[in-house]
N, C-alpha and C positions, 0 to 999 in steps of 0.2 A: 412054845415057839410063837405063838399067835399073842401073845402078850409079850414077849423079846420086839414083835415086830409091831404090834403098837407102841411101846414106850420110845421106838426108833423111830418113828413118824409122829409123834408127840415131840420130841426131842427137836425134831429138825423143822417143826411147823413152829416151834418155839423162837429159834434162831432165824429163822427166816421173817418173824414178824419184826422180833429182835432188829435186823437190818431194813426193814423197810421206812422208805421216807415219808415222816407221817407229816411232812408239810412240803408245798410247790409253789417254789416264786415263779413267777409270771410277768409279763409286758404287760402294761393296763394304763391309766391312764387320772391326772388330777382331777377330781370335782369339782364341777365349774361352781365358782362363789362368786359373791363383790366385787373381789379384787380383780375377775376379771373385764370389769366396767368401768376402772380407774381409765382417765386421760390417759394415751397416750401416742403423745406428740412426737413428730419425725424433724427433724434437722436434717440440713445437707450431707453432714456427712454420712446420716445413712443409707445415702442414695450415691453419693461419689467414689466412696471408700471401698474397697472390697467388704460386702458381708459374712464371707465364708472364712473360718479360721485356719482350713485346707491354705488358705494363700499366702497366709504368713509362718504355716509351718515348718515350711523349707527354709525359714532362716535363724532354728534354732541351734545351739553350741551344744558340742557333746559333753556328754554329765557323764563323767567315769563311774562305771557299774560300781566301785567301792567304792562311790562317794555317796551314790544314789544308797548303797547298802547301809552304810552309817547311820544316815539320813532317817532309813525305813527303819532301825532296829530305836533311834533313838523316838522314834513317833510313836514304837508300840510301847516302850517303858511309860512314857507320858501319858496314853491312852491306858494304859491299867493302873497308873497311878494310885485313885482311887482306893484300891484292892487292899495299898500300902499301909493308908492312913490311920495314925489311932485319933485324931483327931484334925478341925477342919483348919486349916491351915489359909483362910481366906484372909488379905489383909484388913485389919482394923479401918483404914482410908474406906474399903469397898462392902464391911460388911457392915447392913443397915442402911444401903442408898436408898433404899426405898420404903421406909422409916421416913426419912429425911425429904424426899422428895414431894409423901403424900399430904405432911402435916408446914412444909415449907411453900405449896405449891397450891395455886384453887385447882382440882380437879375435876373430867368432867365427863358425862357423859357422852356415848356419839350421836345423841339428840339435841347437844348443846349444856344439858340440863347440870347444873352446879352437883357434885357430891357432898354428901352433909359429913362433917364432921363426926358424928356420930356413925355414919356406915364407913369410910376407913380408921376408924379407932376399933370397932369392930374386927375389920380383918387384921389388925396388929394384934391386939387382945388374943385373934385365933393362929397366929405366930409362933405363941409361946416360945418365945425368946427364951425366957429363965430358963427352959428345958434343953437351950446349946449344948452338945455335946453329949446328951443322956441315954442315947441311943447307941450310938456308935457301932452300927450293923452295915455288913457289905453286899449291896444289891447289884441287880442289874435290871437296864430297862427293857420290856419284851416286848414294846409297841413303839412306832414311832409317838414322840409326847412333847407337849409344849412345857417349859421352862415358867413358872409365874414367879412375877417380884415379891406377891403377895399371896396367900393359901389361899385363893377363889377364881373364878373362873369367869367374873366380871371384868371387862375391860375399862382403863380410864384414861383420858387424854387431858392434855391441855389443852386452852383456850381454842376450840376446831373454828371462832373467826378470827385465830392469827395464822400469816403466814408459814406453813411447815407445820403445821397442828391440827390435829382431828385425825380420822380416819384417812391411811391405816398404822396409824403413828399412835398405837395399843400400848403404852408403857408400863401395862401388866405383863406382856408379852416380852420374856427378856429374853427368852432363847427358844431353839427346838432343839434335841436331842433323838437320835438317829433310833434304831431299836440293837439292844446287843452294847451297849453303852454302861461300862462299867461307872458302880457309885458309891461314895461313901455318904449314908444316912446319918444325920447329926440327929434329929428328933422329931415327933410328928407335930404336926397343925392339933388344936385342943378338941376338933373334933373326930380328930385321925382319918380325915379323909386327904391328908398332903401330908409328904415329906420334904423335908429340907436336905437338898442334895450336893453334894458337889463333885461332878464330873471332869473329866479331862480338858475339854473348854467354856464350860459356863458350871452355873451353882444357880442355887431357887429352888422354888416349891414344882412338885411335879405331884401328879396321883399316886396315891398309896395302889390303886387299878391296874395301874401302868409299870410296874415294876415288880419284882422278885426277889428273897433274898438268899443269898449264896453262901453255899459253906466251904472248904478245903476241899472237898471231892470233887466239887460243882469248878470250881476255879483250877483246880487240874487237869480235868478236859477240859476245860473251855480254852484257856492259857496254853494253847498247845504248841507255837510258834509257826503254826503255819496259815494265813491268813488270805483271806481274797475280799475285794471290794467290788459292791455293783458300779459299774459303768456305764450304764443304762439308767436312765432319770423316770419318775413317777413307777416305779412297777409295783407292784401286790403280793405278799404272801397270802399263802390259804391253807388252810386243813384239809388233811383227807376228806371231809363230808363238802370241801367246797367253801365252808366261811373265811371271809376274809378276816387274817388276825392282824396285819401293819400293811399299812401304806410304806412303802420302802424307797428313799431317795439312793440318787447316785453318790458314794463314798461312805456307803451304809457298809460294814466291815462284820463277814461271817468266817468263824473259824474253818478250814479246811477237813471232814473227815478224814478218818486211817483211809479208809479207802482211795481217796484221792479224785471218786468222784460228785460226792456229796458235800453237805454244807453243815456247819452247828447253827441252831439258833435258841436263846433262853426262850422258855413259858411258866406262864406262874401258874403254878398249881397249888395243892392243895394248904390251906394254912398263909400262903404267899412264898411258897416253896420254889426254887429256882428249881426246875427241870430242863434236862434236854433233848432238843426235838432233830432229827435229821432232815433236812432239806434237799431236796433234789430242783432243778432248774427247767423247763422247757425251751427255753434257746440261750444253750451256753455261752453264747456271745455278748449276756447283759451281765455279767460277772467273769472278773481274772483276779489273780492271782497275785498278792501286790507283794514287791508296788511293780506296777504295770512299767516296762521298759520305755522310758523317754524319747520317745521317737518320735517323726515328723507326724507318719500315720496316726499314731498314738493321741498324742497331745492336741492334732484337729479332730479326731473321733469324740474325742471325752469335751473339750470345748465346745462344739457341736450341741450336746447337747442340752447346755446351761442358754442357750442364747435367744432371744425372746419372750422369758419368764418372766410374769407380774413379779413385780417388786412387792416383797413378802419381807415386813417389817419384824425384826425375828423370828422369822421362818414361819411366821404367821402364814394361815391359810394356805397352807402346804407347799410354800413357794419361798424365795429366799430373799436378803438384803444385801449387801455390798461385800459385805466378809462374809457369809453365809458362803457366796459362791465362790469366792478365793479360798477360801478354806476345805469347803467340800473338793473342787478342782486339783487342789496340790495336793490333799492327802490319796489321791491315786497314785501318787504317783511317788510317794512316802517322805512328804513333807508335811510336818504337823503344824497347824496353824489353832490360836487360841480364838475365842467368842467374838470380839470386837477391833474396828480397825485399829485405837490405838495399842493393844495390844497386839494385832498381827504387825505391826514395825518396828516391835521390839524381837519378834522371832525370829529375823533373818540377820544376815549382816545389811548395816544402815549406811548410806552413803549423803549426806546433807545437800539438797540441791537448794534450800532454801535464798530470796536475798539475790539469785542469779537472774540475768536480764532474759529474758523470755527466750531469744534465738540461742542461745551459747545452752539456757539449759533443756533444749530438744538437744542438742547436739551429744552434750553430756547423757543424756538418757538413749538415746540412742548407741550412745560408745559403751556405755557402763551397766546398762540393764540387760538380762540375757532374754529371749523371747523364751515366754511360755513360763517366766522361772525364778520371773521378778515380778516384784510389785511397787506400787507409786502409791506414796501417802499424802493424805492433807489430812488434818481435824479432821473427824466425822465422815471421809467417804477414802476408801483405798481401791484399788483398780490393778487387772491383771493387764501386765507389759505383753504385747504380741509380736511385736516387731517393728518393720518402719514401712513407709509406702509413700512415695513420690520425695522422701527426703522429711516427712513429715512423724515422729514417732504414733501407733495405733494401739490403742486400749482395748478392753471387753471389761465392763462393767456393769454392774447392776446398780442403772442409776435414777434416784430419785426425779430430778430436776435440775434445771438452766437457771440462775437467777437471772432477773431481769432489771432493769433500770427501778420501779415501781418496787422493788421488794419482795415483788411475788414471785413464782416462777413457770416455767413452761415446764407441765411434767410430762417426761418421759416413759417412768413408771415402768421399767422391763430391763432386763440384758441386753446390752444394745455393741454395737464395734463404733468408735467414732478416734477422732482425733483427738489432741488434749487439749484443744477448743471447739469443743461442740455447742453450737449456735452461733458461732464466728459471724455468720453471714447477717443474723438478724440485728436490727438497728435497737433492739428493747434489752439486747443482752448488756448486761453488766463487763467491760472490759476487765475490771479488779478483781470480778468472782471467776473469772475462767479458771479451768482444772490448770493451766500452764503457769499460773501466774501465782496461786496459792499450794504448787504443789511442795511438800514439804523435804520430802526423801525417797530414794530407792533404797525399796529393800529384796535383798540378793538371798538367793538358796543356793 
């Protein structure tokens, strides 16, 4: 009897571990670095304009729940992508830009100092190119991790005394990648300390540290169909003993437990074994349930909280770039958006406003762009649509800088609400380089 009735309290001390959450996301907060010592400079409009994205909420168009559904079911085919591939499927045009760029370009340090020919032939050499495709293993990443152009973890710039150059313009830094981010492994670095990966919206070297890889049983629970994204910016996982394992941004995507009140997240374990860990939350309110319903509340909650972030040149130093934050923003709400602007204006429907006289195309963006749900392209910088205010169409963008007459610019350097002439007012601003006058396209979800 006494042995019936320990193997029955063995049993259920088993299962009960079984179910316990052995990791706790959390509210916490970025590490202050450099970037938060970049200039940055205020314009009128961010003193005229409403600042709160509460303001422009009420003028958003309803998104039909089966449109928004589509939308979300065709975001998660694209984000497991990956999982798919026997092989990388990068175009020929885009694989090797960085190749191209380091032995086409004088590269440089952020002390100014020239790089020698000899240390990036070095990191090509630890590339190992020949080895494309020899791998062919499917991981996941179980840390938030930076994307490198190159297998090192040295940053290089061009020329930092021209304009728009130097820090934090890291062109080793070509992406960040969230944690729980499905990947196809093409092959390692020759020191097997990087993998060459390609993810749902970017590709690069990433740490062999930073990842896991996954077999058929691992990608059956994890691939479970029912998905929730944090909505809450900077938060922290931890382990049961309390270390922290990822830095976790907002539109960070955990599988939903059976139970319905916990969370999946990958850890690498032994060998670089993908495991899974349960997660449990302390204020339910920094995580739902995606995609999050399109609603006025909604759409200023989660806006909110992108707004006044150093501009984090991919997603360098824990902070974001121009598509960084369009991209993490819409996928709450289950729209997938890929790496870079020019690619996020091919992901929507495109409407050309190029070529139009300034007043006619506020008008047109205003008639034709929905708030919260569009975005407005130029080369090189793309911007999320909010609405209108005083007759004037109003942006949230994570923007570098104002050019100015002189070539240089006023930077702004943060997530900011402005018009789509921010520095209108100033006599140094370039009239040609305004966002109004170089804007290229609305693109629609």
């Amino acid at each position: 009897m006494f042995r019936k009735m320990t193997l029955g309290i063995l049993i259920v001390f088993s299962l009960s571990s079984l179910l316990h959450a052995a990791y706790i996301l959390k509210e916490s907060k970025r590490r202050s670095s450099k970037i938060d010592h970049m200039p940055k400079h205020k314009v009128a409009d961010m003193k005229k304009i409403p600042q709160d994205p509460a303001y422009y909420a009420k003028q958003i168009k309803t998104w039909p729940k089966a449109r928004q559904k589509r939308s979300d079911e065709a975001f998660n085919r694209k984000y497991f992508k990956p999982w798919q591939l026997k092989k990388l499927d990068i175009p020929l045009k885009d694989f090797g830009w960085e190749v191209r760029f380091v032995t086409k370009n004088k590269i440089y340090t952020e002390n100014r100092k020239q790089i020698s020919a000899a240390t990036y032939k070095h990191w090509i050499h630890n590339a190992n190119y020949t080895q494309k495709n020899r791998v062919r293993r499917k991981a996941i990443t179980t840390e938030r991790t930076n994307v490198r152009a190159l297998p090192t973890s040295t940053p290089f710039y061009l020329d930092p005394r021209r304009v728009g150059e130097g820090f934090p313009f890291n062109y080793n830094q070509n992406s960040a990648l969230h944690m729980n981010v499905p990947l196809f492994v093409s092959h390692f670095s020759k020191d097997k300390k990087w993998a060459f990966v390609r993810a749902s919206y970017a590709f690069g070297w990433v740490k062999v540290s930073d990842i896991a890889f996954v077999d058929d049983a691992f990608i059956r629970a994890f691939r479970n169909g029912k998905y929730a994204m944090t909505i809450k910016d900077d938060l922290r996982l931890y382990d049961e003993k309390g270390k922290a394992v990822s830095f976790v941004k907002l539109g960070t995507l955990f599988p939903i437990a059976k139970d319905g009140k916990h969370y999946l997240a990958a850890k690498r374990g032994e060998k670089g074994k993908a495991l899974i860990e349960k997660v449990s939350v302390d204020n339910p309110k920094i995580i739902a349930k995606k995609p999050l319903p399109f609603t006025s509340q909604n759409v200023a909650m989660v806006a909110k909280e992108f707004y006044g972030e150093p501009y984090g040149w991919g997603g360098g130093y824990g902070c974001r770039d121009c598509s960084a934050t369009t991209r993490d923003f819409l996928g709450v709400f289950g729209i997938f958006l890929r790496r870079n602007s020019s690619k996020q204006a091919k992901d929507g429907q495109s409407i050309p406003i190029k070529g139009i006289p300034k007043q006619a195309k506020k008008k047109k963006i205003i008639r034709e762009a929905d708030p919260f749900r569009s975005l407005l392209y130029v080369p090189g910088h793309i911007v999320l649509y909010l609405g209108e205010y005083k007759g004037e169409p109003v942006i949230m963008h994570t923007y570098w800088g104002i050019r100015k007459k002189d070539g240089s610019k006023l930077v702004t350097g943060r997530t900011i609400i402005t018009s789509t002439e921010p520095g209108k007012e100033r006599r140094d601003t370039k009239e040609s380089s305004r966002l109004i006058n170089t804007l290229k396209t609305i693109v629609k979800f």
